[in-house]
Backbone as a ProteinNet text record, in pm:
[ID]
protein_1_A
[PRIMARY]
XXXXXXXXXXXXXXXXXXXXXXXXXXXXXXXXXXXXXXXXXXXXXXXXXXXXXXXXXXXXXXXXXXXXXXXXXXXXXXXXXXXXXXXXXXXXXXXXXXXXXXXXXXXXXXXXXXXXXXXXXXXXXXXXXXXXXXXXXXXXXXXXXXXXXXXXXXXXXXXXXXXXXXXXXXXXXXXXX
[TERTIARY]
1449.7	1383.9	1431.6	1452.9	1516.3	1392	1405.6	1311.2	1289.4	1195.6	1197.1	1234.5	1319.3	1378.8	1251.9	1307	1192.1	1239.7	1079.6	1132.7	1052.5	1143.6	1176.4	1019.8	927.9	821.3	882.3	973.2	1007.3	1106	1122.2	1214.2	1369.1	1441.4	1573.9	1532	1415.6	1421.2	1414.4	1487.4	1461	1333.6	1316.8	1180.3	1288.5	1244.9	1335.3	1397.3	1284.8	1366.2	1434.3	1455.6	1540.3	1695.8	1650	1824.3	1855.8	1753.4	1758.3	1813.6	1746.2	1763.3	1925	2010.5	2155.6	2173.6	2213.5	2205.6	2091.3	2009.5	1930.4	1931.7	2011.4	2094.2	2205.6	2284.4	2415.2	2388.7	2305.8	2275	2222.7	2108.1	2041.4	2137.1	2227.2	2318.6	2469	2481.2	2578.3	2522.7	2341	2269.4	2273.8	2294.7	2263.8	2150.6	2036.9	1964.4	1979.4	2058.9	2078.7	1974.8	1845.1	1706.9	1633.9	1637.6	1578.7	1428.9	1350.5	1220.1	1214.3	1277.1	1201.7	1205.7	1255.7	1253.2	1125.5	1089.2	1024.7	860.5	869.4	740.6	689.3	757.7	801.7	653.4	528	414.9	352.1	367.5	298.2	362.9	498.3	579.1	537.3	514.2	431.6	352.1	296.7	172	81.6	26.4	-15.5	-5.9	-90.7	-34.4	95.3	161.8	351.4	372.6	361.6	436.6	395.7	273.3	253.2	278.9	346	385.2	552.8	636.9	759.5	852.8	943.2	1038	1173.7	1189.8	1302.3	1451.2	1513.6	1651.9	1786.8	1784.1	1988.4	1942.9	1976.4	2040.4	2198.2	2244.7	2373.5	2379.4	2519.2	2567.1	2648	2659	2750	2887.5	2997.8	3077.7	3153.3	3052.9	3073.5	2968.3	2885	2825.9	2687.2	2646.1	2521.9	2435.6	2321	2194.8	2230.1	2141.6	2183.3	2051.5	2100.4	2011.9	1946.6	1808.2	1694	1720.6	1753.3	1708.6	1572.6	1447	1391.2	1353.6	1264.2	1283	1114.9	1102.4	952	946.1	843.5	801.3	789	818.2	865.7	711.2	599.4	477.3	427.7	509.1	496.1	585.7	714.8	799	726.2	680.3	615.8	570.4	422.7	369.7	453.1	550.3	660.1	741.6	772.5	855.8	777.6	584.5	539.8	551.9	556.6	542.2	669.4	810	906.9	929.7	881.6	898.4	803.9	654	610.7	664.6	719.1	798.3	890.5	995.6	1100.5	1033.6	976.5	905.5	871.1	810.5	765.1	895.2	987.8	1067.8	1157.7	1189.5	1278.9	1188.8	1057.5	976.2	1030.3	997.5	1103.3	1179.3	1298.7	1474.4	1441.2	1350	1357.3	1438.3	1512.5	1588.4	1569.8	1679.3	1657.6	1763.7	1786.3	1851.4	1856.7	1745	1743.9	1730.7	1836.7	1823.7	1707.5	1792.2	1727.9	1665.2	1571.5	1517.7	1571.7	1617.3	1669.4	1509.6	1474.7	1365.3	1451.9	1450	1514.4	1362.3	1417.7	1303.6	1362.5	1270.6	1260.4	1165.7	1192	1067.1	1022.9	868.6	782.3	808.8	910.6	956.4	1134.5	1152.8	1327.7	1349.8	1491.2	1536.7	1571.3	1560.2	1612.5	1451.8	1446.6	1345.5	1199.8	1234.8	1188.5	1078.2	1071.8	998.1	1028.5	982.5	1022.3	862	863.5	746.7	683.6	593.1	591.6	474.4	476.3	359.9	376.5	267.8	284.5	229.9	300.8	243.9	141	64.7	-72.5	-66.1	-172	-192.8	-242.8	-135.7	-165.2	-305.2	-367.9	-487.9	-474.2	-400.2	-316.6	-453.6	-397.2	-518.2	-472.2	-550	-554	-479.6	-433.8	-312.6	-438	-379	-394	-463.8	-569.4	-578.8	-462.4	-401	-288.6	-109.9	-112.8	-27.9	-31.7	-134.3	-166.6	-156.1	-172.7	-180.5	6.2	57.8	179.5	245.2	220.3	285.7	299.4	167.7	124.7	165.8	218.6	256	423.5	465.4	575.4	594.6	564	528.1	483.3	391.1	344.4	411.8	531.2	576.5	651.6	616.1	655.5	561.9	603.6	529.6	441.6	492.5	469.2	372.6	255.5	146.4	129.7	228.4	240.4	355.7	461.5	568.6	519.8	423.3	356	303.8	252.9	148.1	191	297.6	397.5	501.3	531.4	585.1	522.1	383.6	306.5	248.5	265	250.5	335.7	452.6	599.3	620.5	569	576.6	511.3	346.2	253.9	253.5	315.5	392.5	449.2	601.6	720.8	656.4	604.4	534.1	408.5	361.5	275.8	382.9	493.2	575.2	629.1	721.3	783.2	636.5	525.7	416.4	429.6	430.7	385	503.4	670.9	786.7	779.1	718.2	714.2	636.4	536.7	440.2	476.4	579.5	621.2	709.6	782.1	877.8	826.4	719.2	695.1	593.2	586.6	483.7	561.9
-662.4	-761.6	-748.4	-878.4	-859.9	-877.9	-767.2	-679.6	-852.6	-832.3	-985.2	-935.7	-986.5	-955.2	-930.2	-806.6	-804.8	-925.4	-930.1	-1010.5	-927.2	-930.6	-848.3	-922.4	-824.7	-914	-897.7	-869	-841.4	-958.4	-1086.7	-1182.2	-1158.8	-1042.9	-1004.8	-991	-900.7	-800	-681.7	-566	-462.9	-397.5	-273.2	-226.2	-187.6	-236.2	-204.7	-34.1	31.5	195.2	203.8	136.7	176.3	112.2	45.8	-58.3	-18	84.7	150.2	312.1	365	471.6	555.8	503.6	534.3	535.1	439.8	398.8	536.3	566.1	644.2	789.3	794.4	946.5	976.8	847.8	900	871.3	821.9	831.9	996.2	1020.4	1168.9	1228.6	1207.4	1361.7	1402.2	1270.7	1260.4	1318.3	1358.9	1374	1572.7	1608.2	1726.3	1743.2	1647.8	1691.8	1584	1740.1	1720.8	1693.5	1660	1634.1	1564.5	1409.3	1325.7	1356.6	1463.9	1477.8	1551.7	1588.9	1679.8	1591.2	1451.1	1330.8	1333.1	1232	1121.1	1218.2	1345.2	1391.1	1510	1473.8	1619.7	1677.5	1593.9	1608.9	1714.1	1645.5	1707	1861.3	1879.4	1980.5	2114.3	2093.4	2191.3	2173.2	2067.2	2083.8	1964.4	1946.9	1814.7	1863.1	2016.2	2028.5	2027.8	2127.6	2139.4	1956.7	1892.1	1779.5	1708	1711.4	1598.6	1684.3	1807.6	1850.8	1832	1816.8	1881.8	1749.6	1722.1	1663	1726.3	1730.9	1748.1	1685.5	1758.9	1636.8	1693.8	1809.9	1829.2	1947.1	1981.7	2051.8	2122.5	2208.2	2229.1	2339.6	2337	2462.9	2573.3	2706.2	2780.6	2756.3	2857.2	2890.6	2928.1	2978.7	3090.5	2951.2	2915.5	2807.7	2838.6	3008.7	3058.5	3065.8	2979.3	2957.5	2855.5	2767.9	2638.4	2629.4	2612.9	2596.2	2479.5	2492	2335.4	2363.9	2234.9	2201.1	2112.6	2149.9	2062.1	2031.4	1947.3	1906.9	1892.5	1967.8	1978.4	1949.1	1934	1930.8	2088.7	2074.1	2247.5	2295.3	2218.4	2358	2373	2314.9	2326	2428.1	2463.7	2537.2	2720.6	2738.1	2879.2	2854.4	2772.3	2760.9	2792.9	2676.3	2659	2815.4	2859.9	3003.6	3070	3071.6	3164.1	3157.5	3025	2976.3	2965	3003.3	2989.6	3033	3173.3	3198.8	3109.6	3074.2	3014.9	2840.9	2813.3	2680.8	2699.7	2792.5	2824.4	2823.1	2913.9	2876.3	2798	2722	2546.5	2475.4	2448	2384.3	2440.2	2586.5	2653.8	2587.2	2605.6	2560.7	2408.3	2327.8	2157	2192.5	2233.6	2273.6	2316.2	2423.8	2469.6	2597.9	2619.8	2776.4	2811.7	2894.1	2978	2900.3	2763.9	2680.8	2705	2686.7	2704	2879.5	2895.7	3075.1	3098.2	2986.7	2993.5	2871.8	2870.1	2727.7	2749.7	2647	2605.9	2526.6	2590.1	2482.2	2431.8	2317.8	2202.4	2157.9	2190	2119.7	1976.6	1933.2	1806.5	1749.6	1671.4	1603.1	1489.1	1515.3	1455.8	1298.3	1224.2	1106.6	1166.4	1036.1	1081.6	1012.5	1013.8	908.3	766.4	721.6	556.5	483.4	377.4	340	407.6	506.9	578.7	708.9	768.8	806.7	892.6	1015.8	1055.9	1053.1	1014.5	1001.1	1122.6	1155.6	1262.1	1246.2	1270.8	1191.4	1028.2	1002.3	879.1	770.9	633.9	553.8	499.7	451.2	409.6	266.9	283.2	124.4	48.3	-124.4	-209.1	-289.5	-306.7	-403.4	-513.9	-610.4	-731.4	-860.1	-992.8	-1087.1	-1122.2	-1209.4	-1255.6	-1405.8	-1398.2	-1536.5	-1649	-1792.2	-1881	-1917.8	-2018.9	-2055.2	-2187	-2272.6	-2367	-2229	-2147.3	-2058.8	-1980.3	-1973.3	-1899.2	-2038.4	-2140.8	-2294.8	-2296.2	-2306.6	-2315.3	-2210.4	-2073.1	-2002.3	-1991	-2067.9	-2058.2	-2186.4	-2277.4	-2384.8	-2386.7	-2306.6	-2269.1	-2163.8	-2098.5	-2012.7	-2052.3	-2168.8	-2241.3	-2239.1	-2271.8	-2304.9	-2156.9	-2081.5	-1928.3	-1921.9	-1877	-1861.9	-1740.2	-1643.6	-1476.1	-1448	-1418	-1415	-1303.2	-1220.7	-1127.3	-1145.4	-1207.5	-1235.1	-1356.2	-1450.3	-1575.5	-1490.6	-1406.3	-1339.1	-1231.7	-1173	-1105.1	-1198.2	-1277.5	-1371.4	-1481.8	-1511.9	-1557.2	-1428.3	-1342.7	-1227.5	-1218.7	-1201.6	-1250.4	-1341	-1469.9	-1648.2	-1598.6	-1536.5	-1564.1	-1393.1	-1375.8	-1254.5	-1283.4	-1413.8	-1426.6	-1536	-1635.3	-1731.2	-1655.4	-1599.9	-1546.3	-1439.5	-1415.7	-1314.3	-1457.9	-1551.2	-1668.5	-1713.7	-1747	-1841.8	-1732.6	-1591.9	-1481.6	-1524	-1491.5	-1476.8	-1601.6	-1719.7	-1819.7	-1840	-1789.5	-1786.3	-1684.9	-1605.1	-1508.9	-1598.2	-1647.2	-1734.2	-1836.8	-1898.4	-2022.9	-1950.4	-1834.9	-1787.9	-1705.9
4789.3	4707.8	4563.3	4470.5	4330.7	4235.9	4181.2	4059.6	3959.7	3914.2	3775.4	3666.6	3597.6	3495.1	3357.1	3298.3	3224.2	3065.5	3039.8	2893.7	2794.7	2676.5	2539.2	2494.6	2414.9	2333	2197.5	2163.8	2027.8	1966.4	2083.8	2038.2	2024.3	2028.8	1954.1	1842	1806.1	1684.6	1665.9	1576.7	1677.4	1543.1	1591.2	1429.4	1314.6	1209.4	1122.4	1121.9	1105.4	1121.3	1216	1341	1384.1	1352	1291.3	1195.3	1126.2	1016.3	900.5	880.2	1040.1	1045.8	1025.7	1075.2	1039.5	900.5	813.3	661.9	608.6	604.1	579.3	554.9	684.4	714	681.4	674.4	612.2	435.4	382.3	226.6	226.2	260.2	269.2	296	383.3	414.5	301.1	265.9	139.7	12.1	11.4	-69.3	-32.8	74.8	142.1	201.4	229	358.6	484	550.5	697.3	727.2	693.6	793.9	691.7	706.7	611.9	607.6	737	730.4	610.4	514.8	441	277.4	294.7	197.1	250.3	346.6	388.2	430.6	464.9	458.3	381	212.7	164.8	124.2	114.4	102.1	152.3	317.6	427.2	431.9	429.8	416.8	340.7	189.3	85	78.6	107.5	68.2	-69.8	-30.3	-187.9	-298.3	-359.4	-453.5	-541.2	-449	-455.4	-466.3	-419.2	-405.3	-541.2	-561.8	-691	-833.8	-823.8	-953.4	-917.6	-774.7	-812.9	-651.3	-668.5	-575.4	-549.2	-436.5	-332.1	-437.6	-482.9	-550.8	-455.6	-392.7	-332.4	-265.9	-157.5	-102.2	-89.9	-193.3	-157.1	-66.1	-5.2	56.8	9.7	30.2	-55.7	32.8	-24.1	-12	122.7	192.3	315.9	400.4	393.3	461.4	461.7	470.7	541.6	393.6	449.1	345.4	230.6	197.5	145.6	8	-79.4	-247.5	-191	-234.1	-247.3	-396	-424.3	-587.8	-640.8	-662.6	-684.4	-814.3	-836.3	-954.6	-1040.3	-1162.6	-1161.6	-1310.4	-1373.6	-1533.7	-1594.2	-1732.6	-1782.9	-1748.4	-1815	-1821.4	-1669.2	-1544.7	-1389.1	-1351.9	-1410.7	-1338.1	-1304.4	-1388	-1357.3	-1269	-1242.2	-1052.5	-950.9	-976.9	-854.8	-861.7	-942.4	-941.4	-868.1	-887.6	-790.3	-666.6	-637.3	-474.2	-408.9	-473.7	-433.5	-226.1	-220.9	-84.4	-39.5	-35.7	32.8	85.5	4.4	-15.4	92.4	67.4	111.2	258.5	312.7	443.7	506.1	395.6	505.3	519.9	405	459.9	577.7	550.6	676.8	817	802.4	926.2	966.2	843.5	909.1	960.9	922.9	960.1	1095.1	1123.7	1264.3	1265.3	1137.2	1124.5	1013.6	951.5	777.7	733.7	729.6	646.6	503.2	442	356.1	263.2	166.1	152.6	-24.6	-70.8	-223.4	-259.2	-382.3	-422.1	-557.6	-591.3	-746.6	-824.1	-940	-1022.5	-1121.4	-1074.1	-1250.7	-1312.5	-1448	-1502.1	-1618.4	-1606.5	-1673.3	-1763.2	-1875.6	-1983.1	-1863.2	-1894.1	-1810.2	-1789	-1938.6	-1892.5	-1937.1	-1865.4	-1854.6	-1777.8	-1699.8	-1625.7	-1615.9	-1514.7	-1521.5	-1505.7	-1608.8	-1611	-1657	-1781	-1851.5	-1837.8	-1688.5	-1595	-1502	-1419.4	-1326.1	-1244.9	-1162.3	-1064.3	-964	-1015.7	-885.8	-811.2	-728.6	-599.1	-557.2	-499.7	-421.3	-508	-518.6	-637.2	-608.6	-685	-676.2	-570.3	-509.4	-447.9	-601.8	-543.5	-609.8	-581	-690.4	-649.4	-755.3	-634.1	-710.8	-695.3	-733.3	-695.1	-527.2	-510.7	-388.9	-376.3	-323.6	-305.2	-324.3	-320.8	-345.8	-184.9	-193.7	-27.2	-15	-117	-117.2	-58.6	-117	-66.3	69.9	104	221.1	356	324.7	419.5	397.7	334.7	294.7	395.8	357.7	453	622.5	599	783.3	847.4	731	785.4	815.3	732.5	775.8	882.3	942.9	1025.5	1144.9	1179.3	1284.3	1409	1379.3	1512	1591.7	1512	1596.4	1715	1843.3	1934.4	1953.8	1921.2	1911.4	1854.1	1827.1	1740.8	1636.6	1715.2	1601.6	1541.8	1545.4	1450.5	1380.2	1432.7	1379.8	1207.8	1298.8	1171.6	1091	1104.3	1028.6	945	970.5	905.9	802.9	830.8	735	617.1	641.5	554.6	446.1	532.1	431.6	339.8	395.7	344.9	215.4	236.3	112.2	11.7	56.1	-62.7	-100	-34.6	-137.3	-267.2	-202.7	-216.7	-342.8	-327.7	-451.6	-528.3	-516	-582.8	-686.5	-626	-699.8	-795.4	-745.8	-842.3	-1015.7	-961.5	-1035.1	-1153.5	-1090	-1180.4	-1304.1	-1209.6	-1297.5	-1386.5	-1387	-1481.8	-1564.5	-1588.2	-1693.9	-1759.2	-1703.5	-1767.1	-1830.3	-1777.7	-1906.7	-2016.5	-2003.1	-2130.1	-2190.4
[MASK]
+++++++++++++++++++++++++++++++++++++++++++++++++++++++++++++++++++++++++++++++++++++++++++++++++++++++++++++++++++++++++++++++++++++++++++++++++++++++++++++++++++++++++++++++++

């Protein structure tokens, strides 16, 4: 008897991380971490405190190959903390890696602003508590959106519509004032 062909609910889309995920790894690994988990969950990794005083910036390797510098990156009256916690650090991340990847931690320090865009950020940025779209923008988006069959791409896509759609109302109103 012939099996029924299955059908895709995703339309021919695939989840973005997984489109992303390549691009991702080869930026991080050009960066030196072989294991983008220790970008993307560097929180969970040290710990909250560690994280909202100090960030992950390079991984290099030495010479001979064995044991690899974390460089991270912290504010001057923070770097003493982080000097204390160096082994404990060093541990959680060896724990990501899964071996003794890592041998030493480098502390860079830095003026609390600096950088591109006058700032170095440490921790997670604040949620925005923006206004609430328009109900003329929100009819707009869904009207463009309508004829999607999928209810959840219907409704992921009207999400899209009235974000871009309240992003453009926003730009313009800077510009005429």
């Amino acid at each position: 008897m012939k099996k029924p062909r299955h059908t895709s609910t995703t339309h021919g889309f695939a989840p973005t991380s997984r489109l992303l995920q390549s691009r991702i790894r080869t930026a991080s690994e050009s960066r030196g971490f072989a294991v983008t988990r220790l970008l993307t969950h560097w929180e969970e990794i040290v710990g909250e405190a560690v994280a909202r005083i100090a960030n992950p910036v390079d991984v290099s390797y030495g010479r001979q190959g064995l044991g690899a510098t974390l460089t991270v990156l912290t504010t001057g009256p923070n770097a003493p903390v982080l000097e204390m916690q160096k082994d404990q650090i060093r541990e959680r991340v060896n724990a990501c890696y899964g071996y003794r990847a890592i041998a030493r931690i480098r502390i860079t320090q830095t003026a609390p602003t600096g950088f591109a865009e006058g700032r170095v950020a440490f921790g997670h940025a604040k949620k925005r508590t923006g206004t609430e779209p328009e109900p003329a923008i929100r009819r707009a988006a869904a009207d463009a959106a309508a004829r999607i069959e999928s209810e959840d791409l219907r409704l992921a896509l009207e999400a899209l519509g009235t974000n871009v759609l309240q992003r453009q109302k926003i730009e313009k109103g800077r510009k005429d004032t």
